[in-house]
C-alpha positions as CSV (number, residue, x, y, z in Angstrom):
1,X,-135.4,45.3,169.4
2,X,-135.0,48.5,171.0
3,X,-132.7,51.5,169.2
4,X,-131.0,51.8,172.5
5,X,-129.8,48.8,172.4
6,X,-130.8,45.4,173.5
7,X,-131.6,43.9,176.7
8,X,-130.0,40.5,176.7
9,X,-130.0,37.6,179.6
10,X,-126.8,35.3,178.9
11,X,-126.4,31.9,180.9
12,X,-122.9,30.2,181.9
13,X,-121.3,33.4,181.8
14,X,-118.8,33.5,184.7
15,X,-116.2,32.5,182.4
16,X,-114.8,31.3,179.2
17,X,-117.4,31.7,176.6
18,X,-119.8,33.4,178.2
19,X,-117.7,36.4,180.2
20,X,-116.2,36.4,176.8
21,X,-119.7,37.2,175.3
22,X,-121.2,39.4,177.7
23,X,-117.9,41.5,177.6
24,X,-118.1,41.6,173.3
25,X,-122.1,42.3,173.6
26,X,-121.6,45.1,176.4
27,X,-119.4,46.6,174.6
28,X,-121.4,46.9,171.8
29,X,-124.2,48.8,173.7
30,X,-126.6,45.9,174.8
31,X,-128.0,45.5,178.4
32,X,-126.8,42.5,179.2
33,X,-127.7,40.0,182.3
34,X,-125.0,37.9,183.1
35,X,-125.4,34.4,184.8
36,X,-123.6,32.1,187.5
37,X,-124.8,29.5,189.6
38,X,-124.5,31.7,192.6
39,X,-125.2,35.5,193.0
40,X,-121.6,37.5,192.4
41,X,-120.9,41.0,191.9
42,X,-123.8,41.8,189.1
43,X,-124.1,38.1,188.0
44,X,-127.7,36.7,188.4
45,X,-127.7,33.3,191.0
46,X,-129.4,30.4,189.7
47,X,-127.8,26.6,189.9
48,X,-129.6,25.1,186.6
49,X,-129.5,22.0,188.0
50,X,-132.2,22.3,190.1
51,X,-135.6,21.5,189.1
52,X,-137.5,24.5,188.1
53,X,-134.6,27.3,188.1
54,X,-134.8,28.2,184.4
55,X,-138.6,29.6,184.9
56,X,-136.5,31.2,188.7
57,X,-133.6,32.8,186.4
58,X,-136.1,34.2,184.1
59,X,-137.9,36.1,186.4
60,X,-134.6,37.5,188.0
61,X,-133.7,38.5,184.5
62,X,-137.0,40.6,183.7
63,X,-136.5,42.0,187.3
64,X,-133.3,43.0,186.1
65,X,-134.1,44.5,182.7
66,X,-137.2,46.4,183.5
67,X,-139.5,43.5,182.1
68,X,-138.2,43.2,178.6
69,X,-136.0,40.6,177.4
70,X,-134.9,41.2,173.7
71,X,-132.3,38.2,173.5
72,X,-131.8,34.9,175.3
73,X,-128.3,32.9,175.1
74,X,-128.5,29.7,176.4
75,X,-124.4,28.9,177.2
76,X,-124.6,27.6,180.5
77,X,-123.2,24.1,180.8
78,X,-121.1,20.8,182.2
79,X,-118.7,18.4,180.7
80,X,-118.7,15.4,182.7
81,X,-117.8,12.3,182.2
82,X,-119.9,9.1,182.9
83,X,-118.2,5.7,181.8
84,X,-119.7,3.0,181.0
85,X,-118.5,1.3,183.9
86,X,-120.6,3.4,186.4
87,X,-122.5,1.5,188.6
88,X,-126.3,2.1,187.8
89,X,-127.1,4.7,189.6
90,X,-124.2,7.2,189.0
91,X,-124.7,6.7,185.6
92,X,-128.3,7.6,185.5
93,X,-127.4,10.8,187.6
94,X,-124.2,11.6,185.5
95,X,-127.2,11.9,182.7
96,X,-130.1,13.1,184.7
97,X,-127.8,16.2,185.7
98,X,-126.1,16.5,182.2
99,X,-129.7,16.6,180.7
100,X,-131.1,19.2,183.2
101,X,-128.5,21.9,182.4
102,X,-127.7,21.4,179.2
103,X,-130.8,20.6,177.9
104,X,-133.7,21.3,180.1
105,X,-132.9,24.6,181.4
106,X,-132.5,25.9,178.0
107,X,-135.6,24.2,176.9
108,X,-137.3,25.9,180.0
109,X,-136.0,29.4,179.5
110,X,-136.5,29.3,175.4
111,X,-139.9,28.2,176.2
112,X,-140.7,31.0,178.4
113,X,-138.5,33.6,175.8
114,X,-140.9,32.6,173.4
115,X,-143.8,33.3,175.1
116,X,-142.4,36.5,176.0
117,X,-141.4,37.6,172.7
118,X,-144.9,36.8,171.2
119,X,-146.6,39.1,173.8
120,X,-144.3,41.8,171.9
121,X,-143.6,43.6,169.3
122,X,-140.4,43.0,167.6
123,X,-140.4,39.3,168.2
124,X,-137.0,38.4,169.2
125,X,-133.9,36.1,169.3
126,X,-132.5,32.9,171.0
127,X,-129.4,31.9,170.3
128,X,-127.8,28.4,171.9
129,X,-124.4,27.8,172.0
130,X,-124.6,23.8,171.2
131,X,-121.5,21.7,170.3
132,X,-119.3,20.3,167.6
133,X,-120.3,16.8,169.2
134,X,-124.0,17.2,168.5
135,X,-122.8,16.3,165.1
136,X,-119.8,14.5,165.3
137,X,-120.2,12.5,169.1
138,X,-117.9,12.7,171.7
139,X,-115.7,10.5,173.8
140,X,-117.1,6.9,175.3
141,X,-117.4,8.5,178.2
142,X,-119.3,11.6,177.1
143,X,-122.4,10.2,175.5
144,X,-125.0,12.1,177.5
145,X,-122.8,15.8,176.6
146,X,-123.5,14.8,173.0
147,X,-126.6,13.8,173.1
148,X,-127.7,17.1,174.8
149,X,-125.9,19.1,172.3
150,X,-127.5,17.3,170.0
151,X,-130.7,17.8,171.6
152,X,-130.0,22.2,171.3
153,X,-129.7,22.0,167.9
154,X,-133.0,19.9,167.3
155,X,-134.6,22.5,169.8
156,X,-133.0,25.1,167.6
157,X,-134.2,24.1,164.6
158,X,-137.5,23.7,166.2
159,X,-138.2,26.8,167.3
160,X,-137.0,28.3,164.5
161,X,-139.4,26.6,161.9
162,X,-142.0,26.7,164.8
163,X,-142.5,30.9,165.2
164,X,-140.1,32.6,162.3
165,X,-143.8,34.1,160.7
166,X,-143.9,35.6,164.4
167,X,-140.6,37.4,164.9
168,X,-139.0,34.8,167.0
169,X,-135.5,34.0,165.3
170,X,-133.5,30.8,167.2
171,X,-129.4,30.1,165.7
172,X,-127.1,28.3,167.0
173,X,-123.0,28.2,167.3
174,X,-121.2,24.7,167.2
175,X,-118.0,25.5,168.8
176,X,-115.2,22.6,169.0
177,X,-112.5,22.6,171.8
178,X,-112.3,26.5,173.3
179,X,-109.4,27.4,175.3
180,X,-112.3,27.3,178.3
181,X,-111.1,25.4,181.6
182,X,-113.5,22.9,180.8
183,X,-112.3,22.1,177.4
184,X,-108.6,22.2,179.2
185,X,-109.3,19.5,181.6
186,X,-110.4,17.6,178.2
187,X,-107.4,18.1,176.0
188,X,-105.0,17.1,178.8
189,X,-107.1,13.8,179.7
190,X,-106.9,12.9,176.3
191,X,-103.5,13.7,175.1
192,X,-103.2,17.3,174.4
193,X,-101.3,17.6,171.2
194,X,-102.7,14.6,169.6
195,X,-106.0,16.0,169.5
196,X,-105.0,19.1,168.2
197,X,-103.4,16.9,165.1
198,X,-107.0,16.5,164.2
199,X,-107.6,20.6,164.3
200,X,-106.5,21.7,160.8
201,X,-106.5,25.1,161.9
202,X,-103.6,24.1,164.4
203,X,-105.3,25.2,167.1
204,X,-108.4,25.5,169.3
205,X,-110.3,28.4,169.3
206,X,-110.3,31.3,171.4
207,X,-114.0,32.5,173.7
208,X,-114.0,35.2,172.0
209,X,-114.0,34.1,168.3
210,X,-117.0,31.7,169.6
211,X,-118.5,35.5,171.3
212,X,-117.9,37.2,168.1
213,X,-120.4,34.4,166.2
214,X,-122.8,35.1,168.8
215,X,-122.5,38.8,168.6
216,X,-123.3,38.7,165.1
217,X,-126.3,36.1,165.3
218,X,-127.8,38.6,168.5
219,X,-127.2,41.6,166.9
220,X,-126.4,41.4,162.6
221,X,-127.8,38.2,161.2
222,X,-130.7,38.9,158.6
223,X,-133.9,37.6,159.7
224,X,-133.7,34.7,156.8
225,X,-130.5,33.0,158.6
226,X,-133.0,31.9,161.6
227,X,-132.3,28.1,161.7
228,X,-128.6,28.8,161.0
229,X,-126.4,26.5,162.9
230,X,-122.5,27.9,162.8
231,X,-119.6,25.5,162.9
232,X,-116.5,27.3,165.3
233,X,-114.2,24.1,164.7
234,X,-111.0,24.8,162.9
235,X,-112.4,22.5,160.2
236,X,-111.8,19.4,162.7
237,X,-115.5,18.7,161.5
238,X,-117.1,19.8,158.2
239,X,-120.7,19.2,157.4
Protein backbone atom coordinates (compact mmCIF):
# COMPACT_ATOMS: atom_id res chain seq x y z
CA UNK A 1 0.00 0.00 0.00
CA UNK A 2 1.02 3.41 -0.62
CA UNK A 3 2.85 5.62 2.36
CA UNK A 4 0.32 8.27 1.62
CA UNK A 5 -2.16 6.41 2.48
CA UNK A 6 -4.51 4.02 0.86
CA UNK A 7 -6.92 4.30 -1.83
CA UNK A 8 -10.00 2.32 -0.68
CA UNK A 9 -13.52 1.66 -2.68
CA UNK A 10 -16.20 0.82 0.14
CA UNK A 11 -19.79 -0.56 -0.98
CA UNK A 12 -23.21 0.08 0.99
CA UNK A 13 -21.85 3.06 2.48
CA UNK A 14 -24.74 5.65 2.52
CA UNK A 15 -25.30 4.76 5.98
CA UNK A 16 -25.02 2.66 8.99
CA UNK A 17 -21.97 0.56 8.75
CA UNK A 18 -20.58 1.72 5.91
CA UNK A 19 -20.75 5.92 6.42
CA UNK A 20 -19.60 4.70 9.71
CA UNK A 21 -16.50 3.10 8.00
CA UNK A 22 -15.65 5.51 5.39
CA UNK A 23 -15.89 8.34 8.12
CA UNK A 24 -13.29 6.05 10.60
CA UNK A 25 -10.97 5.16 7.41
CA UNK A 26 -10.95 8.92 6.13
CA UNK A 27 -10.05 10.03 9.01
CA UNK A 28 -7.28 7.97 9.30
CA UNK A 29 -5.70 9.30 6.02
CA UNK A 30 -7.03 6.69 3.35
CA UNK A 31 -8.61 7.73 -0.06
CA UNK A 32 -11.67 6.42 0.27
CA UNK A 33 -14.59 5.72 -2.54
CA UNK A 34 -17.78 5.69 -1.08
CA UNK A 35 -20.82 3.79 -2.60
CA UNK A 36 -24.72 4.17 -2.98
CA UNK A 37 -27.03 2.85 -5.35
CA UNK A 38 -27.46 6.18 -6.94
CA UNK A 39 -24.85 8.98 -7.60
CA UNK A 40 -25.01 11.57 -4.36
CA UNK A 41 -22.74 14.28 -3.34
CA UNK A 42 -19.23 12.27 -3.81
CA UNK A 43 -20.89 8.76 -3.46
CA UNK A 44 -20.24 6.47 -6.50
CA UNK A 45 -23.94 5.30 -8.29
CA UNK A 46 -24.24 1.76 -8.97
CA UNK A 47 -27.64 -0.36 -7.94
CA UNK A 48 -25.79 -3.95 -7.30
CA UNK A 49 -28.75 -5.53 -8.29
CA UNK A 50 -28.36 -5.20 -11.70
CA UNK A 51 -26.58 -7.69 -13.64
CA UNK A 52 -23.11 -6.71 -14.37
CA UNK A 53 -22.70 -3.45 -12.06
CA UNK A 54 -19.94 -4.81 -9.82
CA UNK A 55 -17.45 -4.97 -12.99
CA UNK A 56 -19.57 -0.95 -13.69
CA UNK A 57 -18.70 0.20 -9.97
CA UNK A 58 -15.19 -0.92 -10.36
CA UNK A 59 -14.35 1.02 -13.14
CA UNK A 60 -16.07 4.18 -11.58
CA UNK A 61 -13.82 3.45 -8.55
CA UNK A 62 -10.30 3.32 -10.54
CA UNK A 63 -11.69 6.49 -12.46
CA UNK A 64 -11.97 7.79 -9.16
CA UNK A 65 -8.71 6.84 -7.54
CA UNK A 66 -6.30 7.54 -10.33
CA UNK A 67 -6.33 3.67 -11.37
CA UNK A 68 -5.16 2.18 -8.13
CA UNK A 69 -7.25 0.40 -5.83
CA UNK A 70 -5.34 -0.62 -2.57
CA UNK A 71 -8.45 -1.99 -0.52
CA UNK A 72 -11.93 -3.33 -1.48
CA UNK A 73 -14.89 -3.64 1.34
CA UNK A 74 -17.58 -5.36 0.15
CA UNK A 75 -20.65 -3.97 2.80
CA UNK A 76 -23.26 -3.24 0.51
CA UNK A 77 -26.41 -5.25 1.27
CA UNK A 78 -30.43 -6.09 1.90
CA UNK A 79 -32.38 -7.78 4.50
CA UNK A 80 -35.46 -8.99 3.11
CA UNK A 81 -37.66 -11.26 4.09
CA UNK A 82 -39.11 -14.15 1.90
CA UNK A 83 -41.58 -16.59 3.68
CA UNK A 84 -42.10 -19.68 2.97
CA UNK A 85 -45.48 -18.94 2.02
CA UNK A 86 -44.42 -16.85 -1.16
CA UNK A 87 -46.06 -17.89 -4.10
CA UNK A 88 -43.27 -19.41 -6.43
CA UNK A 89 -42.18 -16.79 -8.12
CA UNK A 90 -41.67 -14.01 -5.40
CA UNK A 91 -39.80 -16.44 -3.67
CA UNK A 92 -37.40 -17.18 -6.34
CA UNK A 93 -36.92 -13.36 -6.86
CA UNK A 94 -36.74 -12.58 -3.03
CA UNK A 95 -33.47 -15.02 -3.53
CA UNK A 96 -32.38 -14.13 -7.01
CA UNK A 97 -32.07 -10.36 -5.68
CA UNK A 98 -30.76 -11.30 -2.19
CA UNK A 99 -28.05 -13.51 -4.03
CA UNK A 100 -27.06 -10.77 -6.58
CA UNK A 101 -26.18 -8.12 -3.91
CA UNK A 102 -25.06 -9.90 -1.28
CA UNK A 103 -23.22 -12.39 -2.91
CA UNK A 104 -22.62 -11.84 -6.53
CA UNK A 105 -21.61 -8.38 -6.53
CA UNK A 106 -19.04 -9.00 -4.01
CA UNK A 107 -17.92 -12.03 -5.88
CA UNK A 108 -17.76 -9.86 -9.07
CA UNK A 109 -15.79 -6.90 -7.57
CA UNK A 110 -13.29 -9.37 -5.36
CA UNK A 111 -12.79 -11.12 -8.50
CA UNK A 112 -11.76 -8.14 -10.44
CA UNK A 113 -9.72 -6.76 -7.01
CA UNK A 114 -7.79 -9.71 -7.33
CA UNK A 115 -6.82 -9.43 -10.62
CA UNK A 116 -5.99 -5.93 -10.01
CA UNK A 117 -3.92 -6.51 -7.03
CA UNK A 118 -1.82 -9.26 -8.79
CA UNK A 119 -0.92 -6.76 -11.75
CA UNK A 120 0.76 -4.82 -8.65
CA UNK A 121 3.05 -4.58 -6.41
CA UNK A 122 2.06 -4.70 -2.85
CA UNK A 123 -0.74 -7.16 -3.41
CA UNK A 124 -3.56 -6.01 -1.44
CA UNK A 125 -6.70 -6.37 0.80
CA UNK A 126 -10.48 -7.36 0.70
CA UNK A 127 -12.29 -7.31 3.43
CA UNK A 128 -16.25 -8.42 3.53
CA UNK A 129 -18.45 -7.47 6.09
CA UNK A 130 -20.53 -11.05 6.32
CA UNK A 131 -22.92 -11.81 9.18
CA UNK A 132 -23.44 -13.51 12.46
CA UNK A 133 -26.13 -15.63 10.56
CA UNK A 134 -23.60 -17.23 8.19
CA UNK A 135 -22.93 -19.18 11.25
CA UNK A 136 -25.65 -19.26 13.36
CA UNK A 137 -28.89 -18.93 10.58
CA UNK A 138 -31.44 -16.46 10.68
CA UNK A 139 -35.19 -16.20 10.93
CA UNK A 140 -37.72 -18.67 8.76
CA UNK A 141 -38.09 -16.05 6.77
CA UNK A 142 -34.46 -15.01 6.17
CA UNK A 143 -33.00 -18.18 4.67
CA UNK A 144 -31.53 -16.71 1.46
CA UNK A 145 -29.68 -13.53 3.95
CA UNK A 146 -27.97 -16.49 5.64
CA UNK A 147 -27.17 -18.38 3.09
CA UNK A 148 -25.41 -15.40 1.31
CA UNK A 149 -23.54 -14.49 4.40
CA UNK A 150 -22.65 -17.76 4.53
CA UNK A 151 -21.55 -17.76 1.08
CA UNK A 152 -18.93 -14.34 2.00
CA UNK A 153 -17.26 -16.17 4.33
CA UNK A 154 -16.65 -19.29 2.14
CA UNK A 155 -15.61 -16.68 -0.59
CA UNK A 156 -13.37 -15.23 2.09
CA UNK A 157 -11.80 -18.04 3.08
CA UNK A 158 -11.29 -18.80 -0.49
CA UNK A 159 -9.53 -16.16 -1.63
CA UNK A 160 -7.49 -16.04 1.13
CA UNK A 161 -6.04 -19.64 0.89
CA UNK A 162 -6.24 -19.05 -3.00
CA UNK A 163 -3.45 -15.90 -3.44
CA UNK A 164 -1.91 -15.20 0.31
CA UNK A 165 1.86 -16.35 -1.42
CA UNK A 166 0.82 -13.34 -3.80
CA UNK A 167 0.00 -10.38 -1.55
CA UNK A 168 -3.70 -10.68 -1.69
CA UNK A 169 -5.02 -10.73 2.03
CA UNK A 170 -9.17 -11.39 2.25
CA UNK A 171 -10.85 -11.05 6.27
CA UNK A 172 -13.97 -10.83 7.20
CA UNK A 173 -16.24 -9.10 10.19
CA UNK A 174 -19.38 -11.10 11.46
CA UNK A 175 -21.33 -8.40 12.90
CA UNK A 176 -24.72 -9.43 14.88
CA UNK A 177 -27.70 -6.87 15.12
CA UNK A 178 -26.03 -3.03 14.58
CA UNK A 179 -28.04 -0.18 15.48
CA UNK A 180 -28.40 0.19 11.34
CA UNK A 181 -32.07 1.00 10.12
CA UNK A 182 -32.08 -2.28 8.68
CA UNK A 183 -31.29 -4.26 11.74
CA UNK A 184 -34.05 -1.70 13.42
CA UNK A 185 -36.84 -2.78 11.31
CA UNK A 186 -35.62 -6.42 12.57
CA UNK A 187 -35.53 -6.04 16.25
CA UNK A 188 -39.00 -4.33 16.32
CA UNK A 189 -40.59 -7.23 13.93
CA UNK A 190 -39.41 -9.57 16.25
CA UNK A 191 -39.89 -8.28 19.65
CA UNK A 192 -37.29 -5.80 20.42
CA UNK A 193 -36.21 -6.52 23.98
CA UNK A 194 -36.60 -10.14 23.76
CA UNK A 195 -33.97 -10.44 21.35
CA UNK A 196 -31.69 -8.38 23.09
CA UNK A 197 -32.21 -11.10 26.21
CA UNK A 198 -30.13 -13.24 23.97
CA UNK A 199 -27.21 -10.36 23.68
CA UNK A 200 -25.07 -10.95 26.76
CA UNK A 201 -23.49 -7.81 26.17
CA UNK A 202 -26.97 -6.09 26.83
CA UNK A 203 -26.96 -4.52 23.84
CA UNK A 204 -26.47 -4.36 20.02
CA UNK A 205 -23.61 -2.93 18.73
CA UNK A 206 -22.88 0.41 17.47
CA UNK A 207 -21.55 1.01 13.17
CA UNK A 208 -18.78 2.13 14.38
CA UNK A 209 -17.47 -0.61 16.71
CA UNK A 210 -18.24 -2.95 13.51
CA UNK A 211 -15.98 0.25 11.36
CA UNK A 212 -13.30 0.09 13.97
CA UNK A 213 -12.82 -3.97 13.13
CA UNK A 214 -12.64 -3.12 9.67
CA UNK A 215 -10.28 -0.26 10.10
CA UNK A 216 -7.96 -2.51 11.74
CA UNK A 217 -8.28 -5.54 9.24
CA UNK A 218 -7.64 -2.52 6.19
CA UNK A 219 -5.05 -0.88 7.68
CA UNK A 220 -3.22 -3.02 11.12
CA UNK A 221 -3.80 -6.71 10.77
CA UNK A 222 -0.48 -8.65 10.18
CA UNK A 223 -0.26 -10.34 7.01
CA UNK A 224 -0.66 -13.93 8.83
CA UNK A 225 -4.40 -12.98 10.12
CA UNK A 226 -5.55 -13.24 6.25
CA UNK A 227 -8.46 -15.83 6.50
CA UNK A 228 -9.44 -14.20 9.95
CA UNK A 229 -13.12 -14.10 10.25
CA UNK A 230 -14.11 -11.60 13.38
CA UNK A 231 -17.22 -12.15 15.47
CA UNK A 232 -18.88 -8.32 16.41
CA UNK A 233 -21.79 -10.11 18.48
CA UNK A 234 -21.97 -9.32 22.10
CA UNK A 235 -21.21 -13.02 22.60
CA UNK A 236 -25.02 -13.76 21.35
CA UNK A 237 -22.92 -16.43 19.26
CA UNK A 238 -19.56 -17.94 20.14
CA UNK A 239 -17.63 -20.26 17.86
Amino acid sequence: MSVSGPHILVTGSTRGIGAAIVDVLSGRGARVAGHGRSTTGNLLGEDLGAEGAGARLWDQALARLDGRIDVLVNNAGVFEAAGVDLPDAEWEAAWARTLQINLRAAADLSRLAVRHFLDRPGGGRIINVASRAAYRGDSPAHWHYAASKAGMVAMTKSIARGFAARGVLAFAVCPGFTLTGMADDYLASRGGETLLADIPLGRVADPEEVAAAVAFLTLEAPASMTGAILDINGASYVR
